[in-house]
Kinemage of the C-alpha trace (Angstrom):
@kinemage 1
@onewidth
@group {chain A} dominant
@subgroup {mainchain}
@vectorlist {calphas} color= white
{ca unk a 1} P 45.597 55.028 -11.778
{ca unk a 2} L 44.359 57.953 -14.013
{ca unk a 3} L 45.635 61.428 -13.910
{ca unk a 4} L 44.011 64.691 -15.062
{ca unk a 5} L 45.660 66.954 -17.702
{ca unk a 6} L 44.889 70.020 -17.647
{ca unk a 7} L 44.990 72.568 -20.489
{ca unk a 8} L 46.604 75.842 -20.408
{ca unk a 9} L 44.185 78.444 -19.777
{ca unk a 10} L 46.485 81.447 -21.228
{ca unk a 11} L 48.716 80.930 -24.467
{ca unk a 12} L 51.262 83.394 -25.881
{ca unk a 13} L 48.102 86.552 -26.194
{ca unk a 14} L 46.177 86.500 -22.819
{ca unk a 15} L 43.820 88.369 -24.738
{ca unk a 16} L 42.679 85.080 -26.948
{ca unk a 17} L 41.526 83.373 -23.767
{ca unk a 18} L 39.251 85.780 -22.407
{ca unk a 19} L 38.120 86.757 -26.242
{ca unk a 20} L 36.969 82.875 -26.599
{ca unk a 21} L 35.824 82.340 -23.532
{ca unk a 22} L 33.319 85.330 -24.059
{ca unk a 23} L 32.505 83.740 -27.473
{ca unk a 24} L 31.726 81.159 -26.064
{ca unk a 25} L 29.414 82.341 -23.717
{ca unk a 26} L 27.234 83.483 -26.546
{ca unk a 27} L 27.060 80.314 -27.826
{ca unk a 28} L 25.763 78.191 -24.919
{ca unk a 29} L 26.489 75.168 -26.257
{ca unk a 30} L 30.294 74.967 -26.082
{ca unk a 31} L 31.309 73.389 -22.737
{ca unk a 32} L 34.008 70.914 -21.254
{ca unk a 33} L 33.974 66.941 -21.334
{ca unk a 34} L 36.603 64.918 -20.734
{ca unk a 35} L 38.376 62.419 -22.984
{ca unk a 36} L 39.992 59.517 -21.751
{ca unk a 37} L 43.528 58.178 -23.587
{ca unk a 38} L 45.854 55.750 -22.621
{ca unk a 39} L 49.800 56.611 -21.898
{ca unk a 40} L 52.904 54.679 -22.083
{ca unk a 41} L 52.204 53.071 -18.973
{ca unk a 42} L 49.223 51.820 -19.348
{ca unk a 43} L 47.439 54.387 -17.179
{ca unk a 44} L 44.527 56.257 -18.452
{ca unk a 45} L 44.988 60.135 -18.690
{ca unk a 46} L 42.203 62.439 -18.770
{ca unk a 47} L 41.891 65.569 -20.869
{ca unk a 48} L 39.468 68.188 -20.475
{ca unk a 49} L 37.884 69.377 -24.003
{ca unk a 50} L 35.998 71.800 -25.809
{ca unk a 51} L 32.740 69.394 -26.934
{ca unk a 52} L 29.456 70.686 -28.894
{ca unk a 53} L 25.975 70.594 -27.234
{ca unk a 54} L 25.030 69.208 -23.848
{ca unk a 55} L 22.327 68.809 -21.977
{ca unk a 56} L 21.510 68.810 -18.401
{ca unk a 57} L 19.868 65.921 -16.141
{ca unk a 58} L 18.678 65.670 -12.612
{ca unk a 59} L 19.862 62.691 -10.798
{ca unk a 60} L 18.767 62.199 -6.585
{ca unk a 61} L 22.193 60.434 -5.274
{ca unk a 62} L 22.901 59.223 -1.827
{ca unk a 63} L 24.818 62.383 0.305
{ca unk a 64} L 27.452 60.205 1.430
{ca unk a 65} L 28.270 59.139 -1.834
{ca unk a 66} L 27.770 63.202 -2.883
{ca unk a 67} L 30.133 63.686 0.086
{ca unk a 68} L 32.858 61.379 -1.174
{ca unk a 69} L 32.304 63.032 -4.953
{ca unk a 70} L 33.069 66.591 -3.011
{ca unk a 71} L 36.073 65.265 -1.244
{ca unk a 72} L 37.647 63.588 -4.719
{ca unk a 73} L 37.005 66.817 -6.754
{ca unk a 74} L 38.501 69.104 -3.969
{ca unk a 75} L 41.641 67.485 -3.988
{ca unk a 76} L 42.683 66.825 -7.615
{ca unk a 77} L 42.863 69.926 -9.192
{ca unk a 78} L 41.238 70.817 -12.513
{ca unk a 79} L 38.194 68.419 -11.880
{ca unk a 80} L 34.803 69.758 -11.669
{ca unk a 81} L 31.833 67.740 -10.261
{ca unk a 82} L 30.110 67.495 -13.728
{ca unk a 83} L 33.515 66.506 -15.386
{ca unk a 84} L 33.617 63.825 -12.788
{ca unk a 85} L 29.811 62.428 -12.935
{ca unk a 86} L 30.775 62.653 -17.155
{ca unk a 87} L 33.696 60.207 -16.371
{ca unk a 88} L 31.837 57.994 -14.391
{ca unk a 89} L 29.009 57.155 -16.726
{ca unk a 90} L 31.449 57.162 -19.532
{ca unk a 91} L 33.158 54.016 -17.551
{ca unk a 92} L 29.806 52.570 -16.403
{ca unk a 93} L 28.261 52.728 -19.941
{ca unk a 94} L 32.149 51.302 -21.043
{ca unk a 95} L 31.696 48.550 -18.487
{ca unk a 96} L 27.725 47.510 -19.403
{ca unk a 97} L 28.693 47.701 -23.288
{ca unk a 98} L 31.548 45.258 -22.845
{ca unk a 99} L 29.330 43.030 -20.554
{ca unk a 100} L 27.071 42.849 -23.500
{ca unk a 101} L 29.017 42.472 -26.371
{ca unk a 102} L 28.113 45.147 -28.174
{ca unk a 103} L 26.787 49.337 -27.950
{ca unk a 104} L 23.002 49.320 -27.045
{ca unk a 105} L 20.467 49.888 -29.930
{ca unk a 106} L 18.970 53.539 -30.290
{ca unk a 107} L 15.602 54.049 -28.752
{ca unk a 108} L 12.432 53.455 -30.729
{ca unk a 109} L 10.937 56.670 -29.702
{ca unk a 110} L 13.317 59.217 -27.874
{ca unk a 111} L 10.479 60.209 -24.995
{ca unk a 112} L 11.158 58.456 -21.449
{ca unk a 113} L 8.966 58.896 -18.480
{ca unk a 114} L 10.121 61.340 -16.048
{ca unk a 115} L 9.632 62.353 -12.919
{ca unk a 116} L 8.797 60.175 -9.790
{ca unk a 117} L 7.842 56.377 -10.302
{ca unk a 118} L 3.938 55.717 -10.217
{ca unk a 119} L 3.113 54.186 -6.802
């Protein structure tokens, strides 16, 4: 079973905290990911982190399983929605990258069609 870590908020100088969190705010591209390490036990922990540049997709998911998401992120403290969704495509990329063998190849040209399928 994996647990969540979470990082103090406030050191020794409350004052740093809010100082870097409003630095950070200027530069938009600072944000939280988690990072996944493995204890004495065998269990993965996850730490939230300070990570450079991300970007934002749309998904449409099923509401139940949206529902379920809600539920899970309600009652383990510390874990947002977007921290969760990162996790789970971490493990699902994880899982089809071991099923093949080896990372999947870079794109040949970095534009993918958007938007709704063509009927």
């Amino acid at each position: 079973m994996s647990k969540l870590i979470k990082q103090k908020t406030i050191g020794i100088n409350p004052l740093d905290e809010y100082l870097s969190y409003s630095s950070n705010l200027e530069n938009k591209e600072t944000t939280n990911s988690i990072d996944m390490q493995q204890n004495k036990d065998n269990n993965i922990d996850l730490i939230v982190k300070s990570t450079i540049k991300k970007e934002r997709i749309t998904l449409h998911i099923s509401s139940d399983i949206i529902n379920k998401i809600k539920n899970v992120v309600y009652w383990e403290p510390g874990l947002t929605m977007a921290a969760f969704a990162e996790l789970a495509l971490y493990k699902a990329l994880n899982d089809l990258e071991q099923e093949r063998g080896e990372p999947y190849p870079e794109r040949k040209t970095h534009n993918l069609r958007l938007g709704r399928p063509i009927k």
